[in-house]
C-alpha positions in Angstrom: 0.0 0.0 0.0 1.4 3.8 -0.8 2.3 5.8 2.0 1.8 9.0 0.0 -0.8 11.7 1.0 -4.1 10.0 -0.5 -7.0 12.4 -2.1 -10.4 10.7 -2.1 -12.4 12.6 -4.4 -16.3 11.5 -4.8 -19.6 13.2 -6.0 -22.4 12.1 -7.7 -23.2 11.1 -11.1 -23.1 13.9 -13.5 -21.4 16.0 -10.9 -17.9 16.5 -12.9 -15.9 14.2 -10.9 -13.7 13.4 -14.5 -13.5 17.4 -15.0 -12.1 18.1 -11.3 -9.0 14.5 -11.6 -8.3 15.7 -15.1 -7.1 18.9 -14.3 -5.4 17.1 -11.2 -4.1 14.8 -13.3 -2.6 17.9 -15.9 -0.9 19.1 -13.0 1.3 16.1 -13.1 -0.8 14.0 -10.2 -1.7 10.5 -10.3 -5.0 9.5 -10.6 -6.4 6.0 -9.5 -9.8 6.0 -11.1 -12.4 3.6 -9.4 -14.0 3.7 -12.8 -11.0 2.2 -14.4 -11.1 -0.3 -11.7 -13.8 -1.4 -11.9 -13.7 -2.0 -15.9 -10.1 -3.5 -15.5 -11.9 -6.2 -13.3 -14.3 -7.5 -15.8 -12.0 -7.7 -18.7 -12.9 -10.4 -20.6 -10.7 -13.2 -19.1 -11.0 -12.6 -15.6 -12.9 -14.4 -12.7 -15.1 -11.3 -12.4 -16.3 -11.1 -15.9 -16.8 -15.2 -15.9 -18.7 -14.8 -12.5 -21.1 -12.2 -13.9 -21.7 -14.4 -16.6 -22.6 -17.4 -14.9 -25.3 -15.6 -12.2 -26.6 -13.2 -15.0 -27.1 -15.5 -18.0 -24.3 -14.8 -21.3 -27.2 -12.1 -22.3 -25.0 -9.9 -19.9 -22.1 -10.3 -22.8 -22.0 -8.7 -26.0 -20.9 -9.7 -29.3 -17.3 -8.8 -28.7 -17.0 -10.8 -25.7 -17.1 -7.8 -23.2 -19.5 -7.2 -20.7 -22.6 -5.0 -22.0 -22.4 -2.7 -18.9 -25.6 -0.9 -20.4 -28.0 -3.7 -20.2 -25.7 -4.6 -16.8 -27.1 -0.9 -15.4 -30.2 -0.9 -16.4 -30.4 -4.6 -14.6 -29.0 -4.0 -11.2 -30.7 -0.4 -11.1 -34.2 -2.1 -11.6 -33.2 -5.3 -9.0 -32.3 -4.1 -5.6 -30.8 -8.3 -5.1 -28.9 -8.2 -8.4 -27.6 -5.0 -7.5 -26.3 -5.9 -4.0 -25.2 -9.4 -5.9 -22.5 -7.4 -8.0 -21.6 -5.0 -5.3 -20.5 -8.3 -3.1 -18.7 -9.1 -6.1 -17.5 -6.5 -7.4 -16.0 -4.0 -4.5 -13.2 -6.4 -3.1 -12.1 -7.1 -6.7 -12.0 -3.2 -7.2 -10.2 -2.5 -3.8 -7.6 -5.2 -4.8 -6.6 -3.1 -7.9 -6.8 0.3 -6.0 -4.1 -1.0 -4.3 -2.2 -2.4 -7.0 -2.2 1.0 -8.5 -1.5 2.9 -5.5 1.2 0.9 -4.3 2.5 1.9 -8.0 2.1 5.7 -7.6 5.4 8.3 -7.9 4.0 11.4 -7.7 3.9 13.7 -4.1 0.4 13.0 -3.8 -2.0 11.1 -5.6 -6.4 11.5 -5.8 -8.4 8.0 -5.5 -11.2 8.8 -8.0 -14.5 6.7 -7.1 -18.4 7.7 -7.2 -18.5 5.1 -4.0 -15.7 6.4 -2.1 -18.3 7.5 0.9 -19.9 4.3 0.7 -17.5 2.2 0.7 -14.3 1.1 2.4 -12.5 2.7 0.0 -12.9 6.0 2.2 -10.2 4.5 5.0 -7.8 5.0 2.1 -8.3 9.1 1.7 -6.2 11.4 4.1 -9.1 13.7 2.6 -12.0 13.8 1.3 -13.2 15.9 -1.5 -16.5 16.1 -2.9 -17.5 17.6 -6.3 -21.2 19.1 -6.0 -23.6 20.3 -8.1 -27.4 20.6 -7.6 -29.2 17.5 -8.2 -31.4 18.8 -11.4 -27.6 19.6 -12.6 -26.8 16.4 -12.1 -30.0 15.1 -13.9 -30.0 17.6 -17.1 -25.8 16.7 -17.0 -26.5 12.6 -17.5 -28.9 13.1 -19.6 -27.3 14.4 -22.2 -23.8 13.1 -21.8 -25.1 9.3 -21.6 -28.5 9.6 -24.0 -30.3 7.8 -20.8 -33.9 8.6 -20.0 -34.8 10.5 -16.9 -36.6 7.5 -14.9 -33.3 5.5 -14.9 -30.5 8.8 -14.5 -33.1 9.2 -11.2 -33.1 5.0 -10.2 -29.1 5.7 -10.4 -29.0 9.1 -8.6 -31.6 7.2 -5.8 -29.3 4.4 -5.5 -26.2 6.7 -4.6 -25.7 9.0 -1.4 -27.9 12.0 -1.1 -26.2 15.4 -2.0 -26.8 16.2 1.3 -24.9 13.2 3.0 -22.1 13.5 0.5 -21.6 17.0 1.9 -21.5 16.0 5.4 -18.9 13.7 4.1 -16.9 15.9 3.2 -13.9 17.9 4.1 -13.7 19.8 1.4 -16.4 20.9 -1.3 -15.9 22.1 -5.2 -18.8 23.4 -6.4 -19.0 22.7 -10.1 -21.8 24.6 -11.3 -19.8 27.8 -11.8 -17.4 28.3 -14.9 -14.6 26.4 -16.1 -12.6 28.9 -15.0 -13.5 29.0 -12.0 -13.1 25.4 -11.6 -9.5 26.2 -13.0 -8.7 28.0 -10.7 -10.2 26.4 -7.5 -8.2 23.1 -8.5 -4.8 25.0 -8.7 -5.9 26.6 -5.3 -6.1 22.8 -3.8 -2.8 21.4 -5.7 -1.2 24.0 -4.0 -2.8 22.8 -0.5 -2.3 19.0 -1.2 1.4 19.5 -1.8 1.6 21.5 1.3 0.4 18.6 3.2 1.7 16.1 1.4 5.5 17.3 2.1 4.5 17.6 6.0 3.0 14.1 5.7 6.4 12.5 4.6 
């Protein structure tokens, strides 16, 4: 496991999460993405892929051989049980290759990336937490458009994650993303700054 200072950042879906690590990740950061993870562990090949298979049915698998994570989402988000089947799955497979990837890390700090970070073990792994916020019809018009889903299941998502207001209580720090890109800019460089700060007095 890494010993360097550890940013958890979290937020919900459609909340910018990607926009707030990339510019991290510009500023020369690492960035282990819970996303990525949790891809990487249903490769085709791998037990989790073969698992999900097996309990789902090989409807669950495209024509490629991958896992069609759109009919996966709209499963699990309609089936409380199949849902909380793949989490059991899923999570220690995904905190397995956080660590990998941490333990990998060379920059003076690094973010952990993950829409579940509050929710999830994965929040012991943070030396602080960072939440990216927007309002939730934000969050709604954002998903929407960006993944051409219809409002009933952006909403069965959004339901199944933390409320805005618990991820704020969550939180040690909040960027509100509703503003400019600009200001987003410039609120990012303002944190770097802060995270190498504590980062060098963490060594």
């Amino acid at each position: 496991m890494s010993t360097r200072f550890v940013v958890g950042v979290t937020g919900g879906i459609g909340s910018g999460k990607s926009a707030v690590t990339d510019r991290f990740a510009a500023a020369g950061v690492a960035v282990v993405d819970a996303d990525r993870a949790a891809r990487a562990v249903v490769e085709p090949g791998t037990p989790g892929l073969d698992a999900i298979a097996k309990h789902f049915g090989p409807g669950i698998i495209d024509s490629e051989g991958r896992l069609d994570r759109a009919a996966l989402r709209r499963l699990v988000f309609e089936n409380p049980e199949a849902r909380r089947w793949l989490e059991q799955l899923t999570h220690p497979l995904i905190g397995e290759q956080i660590a990998r990837e941490l333990a990998a890390v060379t920059s003076a700090y690094c973010i952990v990336s993950s829409p579940l970070l509050l929710e999830t073990r994965q929040r012991d792994l943070a030396d602080v937490i960072v939440v990216v916020d927007v309002p939730e019809a934000v969050q709604l018009a954002r998903t929407m458009a960006r993944d051409n889903n219809d409002e009933a299941l952006v909403r069965n998502i959004m339901d199944a994650q933390l409320s805005r207001q618990e991820r704020l209580e969550g939180a040690d720090i909040v960027i509100d993303n509703s503003g400019t890109l600009e200001a987003l800019d410039e609120r990012v460089a303002e944190l770097h700054g802060e995270f190498l700060a504590r980062a060098e007095l963490a060594r």
